[in-house]
C-alpha distance (Angstrom), angle and dihedral (degrees) to the residues before:
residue distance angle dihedral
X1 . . .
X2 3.97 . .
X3 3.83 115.9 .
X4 4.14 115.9 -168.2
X5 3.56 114.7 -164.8
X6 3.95 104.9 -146.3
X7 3.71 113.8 -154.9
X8 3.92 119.1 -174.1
X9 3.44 108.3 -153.5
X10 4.17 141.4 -179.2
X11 3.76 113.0 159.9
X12 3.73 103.6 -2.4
X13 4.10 94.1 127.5
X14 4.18 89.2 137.4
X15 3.62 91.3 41.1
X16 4.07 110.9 42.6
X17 3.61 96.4 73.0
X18 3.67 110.0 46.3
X19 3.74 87.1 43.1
X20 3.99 95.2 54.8
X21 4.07 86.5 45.6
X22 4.24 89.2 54.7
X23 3.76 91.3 43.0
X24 3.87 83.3 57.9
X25 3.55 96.0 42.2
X26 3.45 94.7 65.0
X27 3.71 92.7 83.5
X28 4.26 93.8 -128.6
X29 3.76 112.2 160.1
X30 3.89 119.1 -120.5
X31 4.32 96.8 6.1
X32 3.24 129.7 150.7
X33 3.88 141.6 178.2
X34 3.94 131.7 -131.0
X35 3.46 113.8 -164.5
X36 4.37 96.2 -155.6
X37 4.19 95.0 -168.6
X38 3.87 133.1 -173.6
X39 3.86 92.7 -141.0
X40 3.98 95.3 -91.3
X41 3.89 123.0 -143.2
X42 4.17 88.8 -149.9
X43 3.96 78.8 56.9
X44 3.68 105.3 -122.5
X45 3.82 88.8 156.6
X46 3.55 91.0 69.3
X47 3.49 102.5 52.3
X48 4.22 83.9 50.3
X49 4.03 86.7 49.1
X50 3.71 92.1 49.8
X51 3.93 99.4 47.2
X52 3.87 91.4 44.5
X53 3.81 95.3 57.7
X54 3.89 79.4 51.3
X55 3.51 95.6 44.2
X56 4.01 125.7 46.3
X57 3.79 90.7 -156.9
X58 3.72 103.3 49.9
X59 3.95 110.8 80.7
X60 3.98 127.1 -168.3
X61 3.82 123.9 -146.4
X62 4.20 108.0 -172.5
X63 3.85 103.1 -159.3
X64 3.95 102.0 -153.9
X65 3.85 94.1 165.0
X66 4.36 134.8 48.2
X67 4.33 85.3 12.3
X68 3.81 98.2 -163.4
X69 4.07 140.5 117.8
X70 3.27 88.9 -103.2
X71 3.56 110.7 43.9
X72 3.89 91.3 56.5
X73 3.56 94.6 38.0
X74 4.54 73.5 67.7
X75 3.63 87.4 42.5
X76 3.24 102.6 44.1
X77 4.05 103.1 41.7
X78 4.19 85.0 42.0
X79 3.64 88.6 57.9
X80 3.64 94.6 49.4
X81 3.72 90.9 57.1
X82 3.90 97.3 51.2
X83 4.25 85.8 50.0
X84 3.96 81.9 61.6
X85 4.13 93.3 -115.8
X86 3.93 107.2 174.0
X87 3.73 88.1 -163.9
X88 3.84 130.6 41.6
X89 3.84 127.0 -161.1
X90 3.73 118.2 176.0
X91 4.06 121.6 -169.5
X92 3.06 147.4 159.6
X93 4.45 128.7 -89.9
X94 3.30 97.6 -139.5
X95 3.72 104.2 83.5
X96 4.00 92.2 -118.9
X97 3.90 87.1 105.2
X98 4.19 105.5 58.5
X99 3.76 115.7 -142.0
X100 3.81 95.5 -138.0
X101 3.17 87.9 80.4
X102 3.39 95.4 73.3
X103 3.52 97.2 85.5
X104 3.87 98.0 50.2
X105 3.81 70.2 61.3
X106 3.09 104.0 45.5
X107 3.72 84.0 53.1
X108 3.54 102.1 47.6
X109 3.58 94.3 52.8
X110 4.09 93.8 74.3
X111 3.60 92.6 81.2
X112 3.96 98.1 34.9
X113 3.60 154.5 26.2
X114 3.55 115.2 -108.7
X115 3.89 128.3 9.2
X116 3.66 119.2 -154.5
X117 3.94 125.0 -156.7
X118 4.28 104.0 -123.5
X119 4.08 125.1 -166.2
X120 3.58 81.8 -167.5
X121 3.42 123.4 70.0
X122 3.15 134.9 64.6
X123 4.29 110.9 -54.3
X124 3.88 83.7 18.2
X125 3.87 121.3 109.4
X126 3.61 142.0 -177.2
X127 3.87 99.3 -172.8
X128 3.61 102.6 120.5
X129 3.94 93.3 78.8
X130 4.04 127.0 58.4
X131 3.56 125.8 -82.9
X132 3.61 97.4 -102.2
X133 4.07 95.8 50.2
X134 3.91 84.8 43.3
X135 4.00 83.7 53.1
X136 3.91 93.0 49.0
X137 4.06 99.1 54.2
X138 3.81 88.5 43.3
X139 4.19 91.3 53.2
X140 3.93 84.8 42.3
X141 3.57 103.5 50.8
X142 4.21 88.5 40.5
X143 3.78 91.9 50.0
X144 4.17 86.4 51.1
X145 3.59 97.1 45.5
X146 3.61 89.5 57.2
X147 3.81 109.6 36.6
X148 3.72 86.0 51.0
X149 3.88 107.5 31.2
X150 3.70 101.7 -123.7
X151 3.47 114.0 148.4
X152 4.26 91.4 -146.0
X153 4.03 118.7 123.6
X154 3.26 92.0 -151.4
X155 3.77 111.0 22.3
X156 3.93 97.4 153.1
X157 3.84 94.7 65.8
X158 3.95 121.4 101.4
X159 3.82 103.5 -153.1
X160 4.31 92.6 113.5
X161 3.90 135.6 158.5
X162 3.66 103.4 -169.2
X163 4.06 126.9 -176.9
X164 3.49 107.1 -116.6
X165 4.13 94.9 -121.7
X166 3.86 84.9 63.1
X167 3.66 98.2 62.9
X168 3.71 94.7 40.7
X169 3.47 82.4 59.0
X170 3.51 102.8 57.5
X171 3.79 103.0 55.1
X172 3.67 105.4 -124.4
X173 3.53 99.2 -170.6
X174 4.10 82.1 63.2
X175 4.12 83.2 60.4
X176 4.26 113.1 128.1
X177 3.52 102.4 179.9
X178 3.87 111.8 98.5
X179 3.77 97.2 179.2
X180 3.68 139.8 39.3
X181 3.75 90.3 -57.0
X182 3.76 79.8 80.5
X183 4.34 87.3 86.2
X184 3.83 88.5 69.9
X185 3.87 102.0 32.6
X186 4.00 83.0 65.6
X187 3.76 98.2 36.4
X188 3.92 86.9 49.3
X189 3.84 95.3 46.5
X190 4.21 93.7 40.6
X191 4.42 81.7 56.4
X192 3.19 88.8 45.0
X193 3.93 93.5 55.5
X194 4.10 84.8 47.3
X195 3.84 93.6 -112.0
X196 3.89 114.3 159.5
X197 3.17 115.3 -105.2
X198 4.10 132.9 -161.6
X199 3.13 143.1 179.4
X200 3.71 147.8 -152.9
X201 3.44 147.3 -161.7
X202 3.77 123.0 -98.9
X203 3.71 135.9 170.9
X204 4.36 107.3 -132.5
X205 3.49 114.2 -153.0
X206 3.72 121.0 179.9
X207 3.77 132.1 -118.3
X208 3.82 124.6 -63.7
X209 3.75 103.7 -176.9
X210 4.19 120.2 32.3
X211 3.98 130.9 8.5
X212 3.39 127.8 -68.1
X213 3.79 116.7 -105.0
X214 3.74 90.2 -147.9
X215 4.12 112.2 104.5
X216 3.32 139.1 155.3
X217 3.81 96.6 -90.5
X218 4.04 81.7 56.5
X219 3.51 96.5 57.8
X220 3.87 93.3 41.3
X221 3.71 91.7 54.0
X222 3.94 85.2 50.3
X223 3.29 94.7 56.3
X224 3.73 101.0 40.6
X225 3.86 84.9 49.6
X226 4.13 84.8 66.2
X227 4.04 93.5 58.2
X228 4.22 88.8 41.5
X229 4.33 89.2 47.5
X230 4.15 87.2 47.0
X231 3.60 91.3 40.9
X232 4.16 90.2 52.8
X233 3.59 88.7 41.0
X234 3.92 93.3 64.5
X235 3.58 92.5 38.5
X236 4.06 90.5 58.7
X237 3.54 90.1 -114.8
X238 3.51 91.5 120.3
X239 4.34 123.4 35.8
């Protein structure tokens, strides 16, 4: 069964390669990487272009148009399904998300559809970060579950392995998001479909090299992108 690893990335020059070398070292059969980037000044892009002409199983998608989380998170997952991956993980560069989790993942995934990455339940943590961050993603992911019924602990972080089927299903050309808002615009849509969904623990840990891309705009946009997604919802715009 092929796996590819999708990594958005803008900015992650000190991060892209050691990542894509741990991915590896994890010793899964038939995985690859796609590197899904918005045409970074720091030039992250051409570290991924260099290592894929070394390596056959790392692939490089340079976004020059629409930059945004959520227009490569599109890109990035459509390209994965013309490659022929039977399983989809999506994460982020930065090191926050750790790549041995892919194979509780990996695991998990035999007796569902999608596996999600939680800080909150039990064996997950959120530590790394300061109280009042820690504070923010907790309100955040409680004010989605409840506005849109999905019964995720933590359905606002990107660290995914999805069955193919289940993002065939979901039409992501038909996506809106164009940020990071785009995490719970698919979570939301794959309940709505009645996919099963798990999840398992991780441990986040925040950046060590670069800034984070997350700001207050980002998290506004998140949770504005709740009221639009129930507002559609009712209107029969989304079933």
């Amino acid at each position: 069964m092929k796996t590819i690893v999708m990594i958005p990335t803008y900015n992650e020059r000190e991060n892209i390669e050691p990542l894509i070398k741990d991915i590896f070292n994890l010793g899964i059969e038939d995985i690859s990487v796609l590197v899904v980037d918005d045409n970074s000044p720091d030039g992250t892009w051409e570290i991924a272009e260099r290592i894929s002409r070394e390596d056959p199983r790392v692939y490089l998608l340079r976004r020059m148009k629409k930059r945004g989380r959520g227009y490569a998170g599109v890109d990035g997952l459509m390209y994965c399904i013309r490659e022929g991956a039977d399983y989809i993980a999506e994460m982020d560069g930065d090191f926050s998300h750790d790549p041995r989790y892919i194979k509780d993942m990996l695991r998990e995934i035999e007796s569902c559809d999608v596996v999600t990455a939680s800080r909150f339940i039990k064996g997950g943590s959120d530590s790394d970060r300061g109280p009042f961050r820690n504070l923010v993603s907790r309100f955040a992911s409680i004010y989605a579950r409840v506005l849109l019924g999905v019964d995720v602990k933590d359905p606002s972080l990107g660290f995914r392995l999805f069955r193919r089927k289940v993002l065939e299903a979901i039409d992501l050309e038909e996506i809106i998001s164009i940020g990071p808002s785009i995490v719970l615009e698919m979570l939301y849509k794959i309940n709505l479909k009645g996919f099963k969904i798990k999840e398992v623990p991780v441990r986040f840990v925040d950046r060590k090299h670069g800034s984070t891309k997350l700001d207050f705009l980002a998290l506004l946009e998140t949770l504005l992108m709740v009221l639009r997604l129930r507002k559609m919802r009712k209107q029969g715009r989304i079933t």
